[in-house]
C-alpha positions as a printed NumPy array, in Angstrom:
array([[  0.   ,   0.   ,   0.   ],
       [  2.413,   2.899,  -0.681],
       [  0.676,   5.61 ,  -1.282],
       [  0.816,   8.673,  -3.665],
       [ -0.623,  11.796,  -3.263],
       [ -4.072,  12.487,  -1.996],
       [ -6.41 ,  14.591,  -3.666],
       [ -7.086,  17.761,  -1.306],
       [-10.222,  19.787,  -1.706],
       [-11.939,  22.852,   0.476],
       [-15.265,  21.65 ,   1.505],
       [-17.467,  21.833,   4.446],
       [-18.258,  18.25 ,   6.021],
       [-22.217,  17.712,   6.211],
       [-22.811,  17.812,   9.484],
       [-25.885,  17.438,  12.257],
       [-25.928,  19.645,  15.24 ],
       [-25.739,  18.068,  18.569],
       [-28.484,  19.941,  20.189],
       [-31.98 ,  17.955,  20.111],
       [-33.186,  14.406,  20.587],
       [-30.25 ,  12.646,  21.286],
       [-31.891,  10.58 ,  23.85 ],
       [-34.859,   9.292,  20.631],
       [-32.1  ,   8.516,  18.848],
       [-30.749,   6.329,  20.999],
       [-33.606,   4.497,  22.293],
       [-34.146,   1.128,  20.297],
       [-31.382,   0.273,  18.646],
       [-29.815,  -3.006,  18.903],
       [-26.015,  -3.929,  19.613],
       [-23.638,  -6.221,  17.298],
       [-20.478,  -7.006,  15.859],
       [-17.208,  -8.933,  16.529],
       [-14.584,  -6.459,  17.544],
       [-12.348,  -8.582,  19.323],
       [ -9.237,  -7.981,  17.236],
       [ -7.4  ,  -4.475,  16.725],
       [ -9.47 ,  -2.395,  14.621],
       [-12.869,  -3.258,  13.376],
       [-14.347,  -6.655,  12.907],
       [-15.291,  -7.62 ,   8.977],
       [-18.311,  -7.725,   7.201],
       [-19.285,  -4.535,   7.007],
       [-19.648,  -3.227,   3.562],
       [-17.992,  -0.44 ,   4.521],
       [-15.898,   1.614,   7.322],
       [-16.106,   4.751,   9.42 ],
       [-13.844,   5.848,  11.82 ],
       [-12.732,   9.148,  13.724],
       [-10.029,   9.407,  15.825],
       [ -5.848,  10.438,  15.596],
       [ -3.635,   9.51 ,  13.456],
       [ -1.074,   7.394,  14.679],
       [  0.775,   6.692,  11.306],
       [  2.07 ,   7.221,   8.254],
       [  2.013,   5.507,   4.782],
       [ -0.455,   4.456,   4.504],
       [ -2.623,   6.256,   7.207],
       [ -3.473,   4.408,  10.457],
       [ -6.614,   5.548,  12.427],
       [ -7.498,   4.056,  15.978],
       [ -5.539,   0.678,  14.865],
       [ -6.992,   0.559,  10.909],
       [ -4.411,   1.229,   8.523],
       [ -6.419,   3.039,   5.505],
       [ -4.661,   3.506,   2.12 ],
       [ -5.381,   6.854,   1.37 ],
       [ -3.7  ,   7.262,  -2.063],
       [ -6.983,   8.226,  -4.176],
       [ -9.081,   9.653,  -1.015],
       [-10.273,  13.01 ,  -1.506],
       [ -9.309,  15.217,   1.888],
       [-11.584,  17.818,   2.946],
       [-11.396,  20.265,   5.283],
       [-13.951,  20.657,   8.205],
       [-14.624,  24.013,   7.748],
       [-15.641,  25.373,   4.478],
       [-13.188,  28.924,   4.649],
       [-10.442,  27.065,   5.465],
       [ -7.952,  25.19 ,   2.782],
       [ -7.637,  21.517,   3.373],
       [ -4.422,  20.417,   4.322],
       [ -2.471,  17.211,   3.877],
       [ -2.946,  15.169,   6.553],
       [ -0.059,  14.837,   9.228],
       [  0.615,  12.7  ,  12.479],
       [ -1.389,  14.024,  15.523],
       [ -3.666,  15.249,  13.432],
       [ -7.583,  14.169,  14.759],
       [ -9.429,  13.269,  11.55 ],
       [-12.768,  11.157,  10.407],
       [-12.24 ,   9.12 ,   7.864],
       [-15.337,   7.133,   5.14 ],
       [-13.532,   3.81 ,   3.905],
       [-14.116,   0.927,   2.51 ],
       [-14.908,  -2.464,   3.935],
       [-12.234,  -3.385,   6.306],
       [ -9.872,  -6.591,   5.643],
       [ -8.721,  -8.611,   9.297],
       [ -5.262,  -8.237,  10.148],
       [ -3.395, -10.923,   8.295],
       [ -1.204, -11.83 ,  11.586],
       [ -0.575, -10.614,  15.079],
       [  1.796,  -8.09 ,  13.848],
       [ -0.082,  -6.534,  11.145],
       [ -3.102,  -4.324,  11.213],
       [ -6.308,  -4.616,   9.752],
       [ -6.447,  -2.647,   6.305],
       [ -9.23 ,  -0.437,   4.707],
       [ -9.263,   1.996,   1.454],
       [-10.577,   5.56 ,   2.374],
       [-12.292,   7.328,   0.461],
       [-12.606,  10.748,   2.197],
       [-10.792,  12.233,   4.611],
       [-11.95 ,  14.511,   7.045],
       [ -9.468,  17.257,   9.16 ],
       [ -9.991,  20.086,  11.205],
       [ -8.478,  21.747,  14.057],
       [-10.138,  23.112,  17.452],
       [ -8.366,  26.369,  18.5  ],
       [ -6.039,  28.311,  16.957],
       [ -4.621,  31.381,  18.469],
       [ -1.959,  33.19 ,  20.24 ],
       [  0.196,  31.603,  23.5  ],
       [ -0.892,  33.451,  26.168],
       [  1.026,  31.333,  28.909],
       [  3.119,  27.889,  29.132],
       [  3.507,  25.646,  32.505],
       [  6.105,  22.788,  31.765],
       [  5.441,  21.389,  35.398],
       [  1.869,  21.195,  34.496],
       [  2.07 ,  20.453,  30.704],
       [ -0.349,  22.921,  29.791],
       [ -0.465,  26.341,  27.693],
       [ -3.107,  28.9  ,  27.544],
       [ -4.765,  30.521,  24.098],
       [ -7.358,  33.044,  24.279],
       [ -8.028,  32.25 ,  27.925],
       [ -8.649,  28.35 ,  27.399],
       [ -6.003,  25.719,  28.673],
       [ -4.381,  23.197,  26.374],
       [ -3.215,  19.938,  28.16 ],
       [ -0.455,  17.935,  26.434],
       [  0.449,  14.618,  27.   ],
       [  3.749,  12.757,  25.996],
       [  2.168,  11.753,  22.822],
       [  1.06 ,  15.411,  21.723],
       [  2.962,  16.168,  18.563],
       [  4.714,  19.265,  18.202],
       [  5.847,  20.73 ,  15.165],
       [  6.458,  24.101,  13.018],
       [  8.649,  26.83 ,  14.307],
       [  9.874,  24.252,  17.738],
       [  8.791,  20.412,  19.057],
       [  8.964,  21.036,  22.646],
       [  6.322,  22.715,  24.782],
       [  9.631,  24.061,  26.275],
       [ 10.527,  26.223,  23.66 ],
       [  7.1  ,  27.529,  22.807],
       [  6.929,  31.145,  24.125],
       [  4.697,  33.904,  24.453],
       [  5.123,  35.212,  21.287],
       [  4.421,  32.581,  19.408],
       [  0.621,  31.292,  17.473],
       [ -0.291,  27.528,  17.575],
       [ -3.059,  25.557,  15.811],
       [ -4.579,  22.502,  18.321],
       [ -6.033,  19.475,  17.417],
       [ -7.525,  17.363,  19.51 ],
       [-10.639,  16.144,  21.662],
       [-12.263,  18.919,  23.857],
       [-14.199,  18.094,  27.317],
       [-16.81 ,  20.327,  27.251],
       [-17.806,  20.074,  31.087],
       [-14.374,  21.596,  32.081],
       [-13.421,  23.415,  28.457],
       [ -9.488,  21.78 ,  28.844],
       [ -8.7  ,  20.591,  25.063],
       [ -6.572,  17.732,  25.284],
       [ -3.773,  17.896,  22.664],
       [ -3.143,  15.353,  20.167],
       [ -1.025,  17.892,  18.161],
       [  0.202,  21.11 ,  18.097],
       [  1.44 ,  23.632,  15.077],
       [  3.162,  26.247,  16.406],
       [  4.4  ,  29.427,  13.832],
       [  5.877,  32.953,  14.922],
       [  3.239,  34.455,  12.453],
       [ -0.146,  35.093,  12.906],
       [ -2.923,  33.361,  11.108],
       [ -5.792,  35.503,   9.777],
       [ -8.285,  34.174,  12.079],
       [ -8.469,  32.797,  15.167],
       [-10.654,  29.794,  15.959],
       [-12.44 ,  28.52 ,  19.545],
       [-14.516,  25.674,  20.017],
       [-16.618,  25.262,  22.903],
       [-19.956,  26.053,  25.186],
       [-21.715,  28.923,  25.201],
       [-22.145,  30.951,  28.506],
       [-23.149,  33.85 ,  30.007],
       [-25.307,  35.005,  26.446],
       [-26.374,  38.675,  26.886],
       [-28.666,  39.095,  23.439],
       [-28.621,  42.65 ,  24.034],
       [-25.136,  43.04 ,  24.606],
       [-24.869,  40.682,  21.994],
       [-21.662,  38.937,  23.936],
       [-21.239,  35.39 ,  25.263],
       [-18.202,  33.553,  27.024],
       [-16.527,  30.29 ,  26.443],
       [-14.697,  29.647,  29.488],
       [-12.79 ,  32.601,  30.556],
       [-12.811,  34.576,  27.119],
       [-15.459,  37.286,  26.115],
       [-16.846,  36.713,  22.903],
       [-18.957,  39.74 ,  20.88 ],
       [-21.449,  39.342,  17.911],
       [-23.007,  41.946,  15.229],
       [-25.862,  42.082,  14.309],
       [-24.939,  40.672,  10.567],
       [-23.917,  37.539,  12.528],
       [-25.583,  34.36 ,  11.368],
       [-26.563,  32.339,  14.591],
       [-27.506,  29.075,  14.787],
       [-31.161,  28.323,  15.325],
       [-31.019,  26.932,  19.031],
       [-28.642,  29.523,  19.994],
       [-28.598,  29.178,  23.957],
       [-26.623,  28.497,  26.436],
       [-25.065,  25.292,  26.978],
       [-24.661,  25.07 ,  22.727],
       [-21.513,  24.135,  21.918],
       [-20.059,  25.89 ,  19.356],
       [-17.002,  26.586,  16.827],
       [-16.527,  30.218,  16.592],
       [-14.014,  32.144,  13.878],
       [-12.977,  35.413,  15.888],
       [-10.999,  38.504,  14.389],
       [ -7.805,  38.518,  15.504],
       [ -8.021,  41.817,  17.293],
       [ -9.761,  42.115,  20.561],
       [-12.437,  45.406,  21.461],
       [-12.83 ,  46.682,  24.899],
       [-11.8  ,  43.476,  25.945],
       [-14.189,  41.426,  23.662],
       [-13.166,  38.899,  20.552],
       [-15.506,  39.757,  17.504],
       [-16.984,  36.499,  15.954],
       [-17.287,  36.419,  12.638],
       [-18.631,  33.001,  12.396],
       [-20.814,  30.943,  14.949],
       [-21.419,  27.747,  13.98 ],
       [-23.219,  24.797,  15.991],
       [-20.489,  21.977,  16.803],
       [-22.253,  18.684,  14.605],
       [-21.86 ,  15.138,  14.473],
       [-19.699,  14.014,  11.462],
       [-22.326,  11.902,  10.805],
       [-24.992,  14.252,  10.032],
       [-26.545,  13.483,   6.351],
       [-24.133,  10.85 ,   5.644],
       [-26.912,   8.37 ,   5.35 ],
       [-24.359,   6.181,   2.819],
       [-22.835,   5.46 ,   6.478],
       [-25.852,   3.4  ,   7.22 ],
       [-24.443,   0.015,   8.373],
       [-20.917,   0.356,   8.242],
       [-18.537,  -0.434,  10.874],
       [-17.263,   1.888,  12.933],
       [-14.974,   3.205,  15.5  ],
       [-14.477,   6.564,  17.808],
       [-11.865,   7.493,  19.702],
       [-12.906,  10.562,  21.679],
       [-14.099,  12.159,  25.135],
       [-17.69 ,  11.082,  26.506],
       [-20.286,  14.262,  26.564],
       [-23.913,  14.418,  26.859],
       [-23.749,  11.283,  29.323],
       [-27.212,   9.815,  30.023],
       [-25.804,   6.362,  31.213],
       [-24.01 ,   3.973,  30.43 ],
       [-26.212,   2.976,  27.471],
       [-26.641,   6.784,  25.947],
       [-23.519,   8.8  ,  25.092],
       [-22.011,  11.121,  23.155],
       [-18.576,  10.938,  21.558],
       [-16.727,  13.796,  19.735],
       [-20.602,  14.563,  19.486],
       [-21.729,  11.721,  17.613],
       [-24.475,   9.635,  19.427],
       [-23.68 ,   6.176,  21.184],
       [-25.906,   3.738,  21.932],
       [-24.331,   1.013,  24.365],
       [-27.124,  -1.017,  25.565],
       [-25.864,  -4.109,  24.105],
       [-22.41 ,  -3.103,  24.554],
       [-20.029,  -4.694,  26.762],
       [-17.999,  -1.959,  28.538],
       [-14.759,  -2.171,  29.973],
       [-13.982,   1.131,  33.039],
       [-16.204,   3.272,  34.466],
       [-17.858,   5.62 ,  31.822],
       [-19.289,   9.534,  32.541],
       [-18.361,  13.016,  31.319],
       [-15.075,  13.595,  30.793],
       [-13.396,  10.119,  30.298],
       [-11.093,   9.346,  27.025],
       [-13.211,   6.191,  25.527],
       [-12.774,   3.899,  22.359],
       [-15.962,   2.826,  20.945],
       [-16.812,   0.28 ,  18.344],
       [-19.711,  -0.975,  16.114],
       [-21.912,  -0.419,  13.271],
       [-23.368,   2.711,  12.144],
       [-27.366,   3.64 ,  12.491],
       [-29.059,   6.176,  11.157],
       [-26.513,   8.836,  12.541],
       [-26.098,   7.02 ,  15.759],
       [-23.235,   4.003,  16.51 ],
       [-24.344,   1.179,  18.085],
       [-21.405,  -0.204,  19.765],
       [-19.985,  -3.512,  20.645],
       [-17.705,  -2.555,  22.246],
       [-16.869,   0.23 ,  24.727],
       [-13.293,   0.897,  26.25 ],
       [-12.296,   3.009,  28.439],
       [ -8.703,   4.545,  28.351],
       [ -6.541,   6.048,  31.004],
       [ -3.968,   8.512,  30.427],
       [ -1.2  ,   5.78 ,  30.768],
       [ -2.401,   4.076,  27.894],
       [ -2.961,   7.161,  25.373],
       [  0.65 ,   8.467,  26.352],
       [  2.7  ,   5.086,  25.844],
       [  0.672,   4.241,  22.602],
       [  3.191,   4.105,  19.676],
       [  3.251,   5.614,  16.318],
       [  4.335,   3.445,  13.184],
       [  5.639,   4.74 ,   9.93 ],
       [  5.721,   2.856,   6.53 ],
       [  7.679,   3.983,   3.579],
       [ 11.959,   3.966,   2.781],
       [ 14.496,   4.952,   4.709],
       [ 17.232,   7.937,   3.573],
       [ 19.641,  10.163,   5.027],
       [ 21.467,   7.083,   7.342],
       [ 23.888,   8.148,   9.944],
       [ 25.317,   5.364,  11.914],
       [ 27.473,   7.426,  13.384],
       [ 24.881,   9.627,  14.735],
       [ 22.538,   7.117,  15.047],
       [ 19.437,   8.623,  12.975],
       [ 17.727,   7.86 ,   9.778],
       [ 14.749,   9.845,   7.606],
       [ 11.459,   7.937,   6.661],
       [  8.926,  10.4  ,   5.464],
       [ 10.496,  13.254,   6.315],
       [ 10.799,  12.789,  10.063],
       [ 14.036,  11.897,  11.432],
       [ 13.69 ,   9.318,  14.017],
       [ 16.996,   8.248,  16.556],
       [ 17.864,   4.579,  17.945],
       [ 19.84 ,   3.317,  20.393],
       [ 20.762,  -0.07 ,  21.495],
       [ 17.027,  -1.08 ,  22.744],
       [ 15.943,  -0.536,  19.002],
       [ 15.231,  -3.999,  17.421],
       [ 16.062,  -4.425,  13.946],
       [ 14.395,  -7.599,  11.643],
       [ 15.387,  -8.113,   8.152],
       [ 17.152,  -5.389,   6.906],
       [ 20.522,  -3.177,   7.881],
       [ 21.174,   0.091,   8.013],
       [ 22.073,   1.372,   4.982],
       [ 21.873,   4.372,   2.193],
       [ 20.661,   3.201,  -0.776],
       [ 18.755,   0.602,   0.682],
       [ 15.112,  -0.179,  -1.213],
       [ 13.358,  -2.077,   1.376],
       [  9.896,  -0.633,   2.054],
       [ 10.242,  -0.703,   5.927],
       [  7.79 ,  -0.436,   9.174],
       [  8.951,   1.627,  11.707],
       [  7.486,   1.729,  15.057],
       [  8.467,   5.04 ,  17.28 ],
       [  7.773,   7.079,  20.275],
       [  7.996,  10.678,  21.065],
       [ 11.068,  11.617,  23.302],
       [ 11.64 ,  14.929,  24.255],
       [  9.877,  16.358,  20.828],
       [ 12.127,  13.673,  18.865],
       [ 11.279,  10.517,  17.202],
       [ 12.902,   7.57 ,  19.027],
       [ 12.627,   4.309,  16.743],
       [ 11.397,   1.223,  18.914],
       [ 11.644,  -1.285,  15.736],
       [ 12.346,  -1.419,  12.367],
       [ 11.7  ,  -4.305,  10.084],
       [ 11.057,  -4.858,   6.392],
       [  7.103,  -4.119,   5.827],
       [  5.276,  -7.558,   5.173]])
């Protein structure tokens, strides 16, 4: 599966709003579906997933690796231009019926067919805590783990400073507003909007302000709104980049929406989130990245409410996932998973210990396990590489010639 290019488009994702009957959509709809191995079961006729991405070459999403050579990429909102899609990066992804993993080392495949990407907040650095592994932008706190990715101007959340812009993806808790980071693109320039998701708060409609969190938002009266504008709505907002008496002017408010909203050609397929649980009902009625759960036929593994980092898998149902599945994930897990890169390797130094696969560098030492191949320039092995982050480097755990 090496891929080529994908084919990158601007386009606004059809989307459903959260807001309304969540609970009717949940009630009455039946569990089902192996999911024992990684990744989805088979049989589907086709795949839908949403969650980071944790490779390279082709692209692997919450343990499916998808080829993604002739999937379109879109991005989520329609002023912005899609990009191509990177490590870290939180993305949903419309595929293709998935194949079982031929072996115990090998992931299940898929073929996508669109690619979804969009980031939460984007903004300027207001304040970084090492101890704490957080950073503030436009009042709201960013919390990185040892898997956030860091790239652009630095890779460390050391040598981000106060002067500096950064673009966050990742999954947002909207009972406490903290966006955990699956990756972060930091730049000394400043983009030509600013973006915040989250819930609305304190609405004055004759001020015309609300808050998310700690920042004061403004609206004119040209603003398009959506139509259960309210409290407790949680929204993506665009905001100028200049701040008025202490206010950030919107000039977009959009409902946050399911990802599955119109996609009725979803109907069926298998599926599988990796987000954090909102809108909990019970253990049977969820929400995830704001896409409906039912569970009642699930079997669940931890102790599920607001706020808990959950992998979820099943079939999709009229908007709604009925899961088989439900796992939940402590921090532990999410910052020891590993990353794995396909492709071939350049730029070999085995004096300095470091080789280039897809444009990362990655370093070994003597833990690294090698199968298969050795080191070498020239070489035309299409390899697997398996890596962690170190200190905002790429430290290679294996390398072996890609089955």
């Amino acid at each position: 599966m090496t891929p080529t290019s994908t084919i990158v488009l601007s386009r606004r994702t059809a989307l459903l709003a959260i807001a309304g009957a969540t609970a009717q959509l949940l009630t009455g709809c039946g569990g089902g579906g192996d999911s024992s191995q990684a990744g989805l079961s088979s049989g589907g006729t086709g795949s839908f997933t949403t969650g980071t991405v944790s490779g390279l070459g082709s692209i692997i999403v919450n343990g499916i690796r998808y080829d993604d050579s002739s999937a379109m990429v879109y991005a989520r909102d329609d002023d912005d231009a899609a990009v191509p899609v990177k490590v870290g990066m939180v993305v949903v992804v419309q595929g293709g019926k998935v194949t079982p993993a031929a072996n115990a080392n090998s992931l299940p495949t898929a073929t996508a067919t669109s690619i979804t990407v969009g980031s939460e907040w984007k903004g300027p650095v207001e304040a970084i805590d090492t101890t704490l592994q957080t950073l503030t932008l436009l009042g709201q706190t960013v919390q990185l783990l040892a898997s956030t990715v860091i790239e652009g101007e630095v890779f460390r959340l050391a040598d981000i400073t106060t002067s500096m812009f950064v673009e966050v993806y990742g999954y947002l808790d909207p009972t406490t507003g903290v966006l955990q980071a699956t990756r972060i693109e930091t730049d000394d320039s400043a983009p030509s909007t600013y973006r915040l998701t989250g819930v609305v708060s304190n609405l004055d409609t004759t001020a015309r302000t609300f808050a998310i969190g700690n920042t004061l938002i403004s609206y004119g009266g040209g603003t398009s709104l959506p139509t259960n504008w309210a409290n407790g709505l949680q929204v993506r907002v665009r905001l100028s980049t200049t701040a008025v008496s202490g206010r950030w002017p919107a000039t977009r408010i959009q409902a946050f929406e399911s990802a599955l909203a119109g996609n009725d050609d979803a109907d069926g397929d298998e599926a599988e989130l990796h987000g954090i649980v909102s809108g909990f009902q019970s253990a049977a009625a969820f929400m995830v990245n704001g896409i409906a759960v039912n569970a009642s036929s699930a079997t669940v593994s931890g102790t599920l409410a607001n706020g808990v980092n959950v992998e979820v898998k099943g079939r999709v149902s009229s908007g709604v996932i009925v899961a088989s599945e439900v796992e939940v994930k402590d921090e532990d897990e999410i910052e020891n998973e590993d990353f794995e890169f396909h492709g071939t390797l350049s730029n070999v130094d085995t004096t300095a210990r470091t080789f280039v696969l897809r444009g990362y560098t990655f370093s070994y030492d003597n833990a690294t396990t090698f199968e298969g191949l050795t080191l070498s320039n020239g070489s035309t092995d299409f390899v697997e590489v398996k890596a962690q982050l170190v200190e905002g480097g790429w430290l290679a755990l294996e390398v072996k010639v890609d089955d």
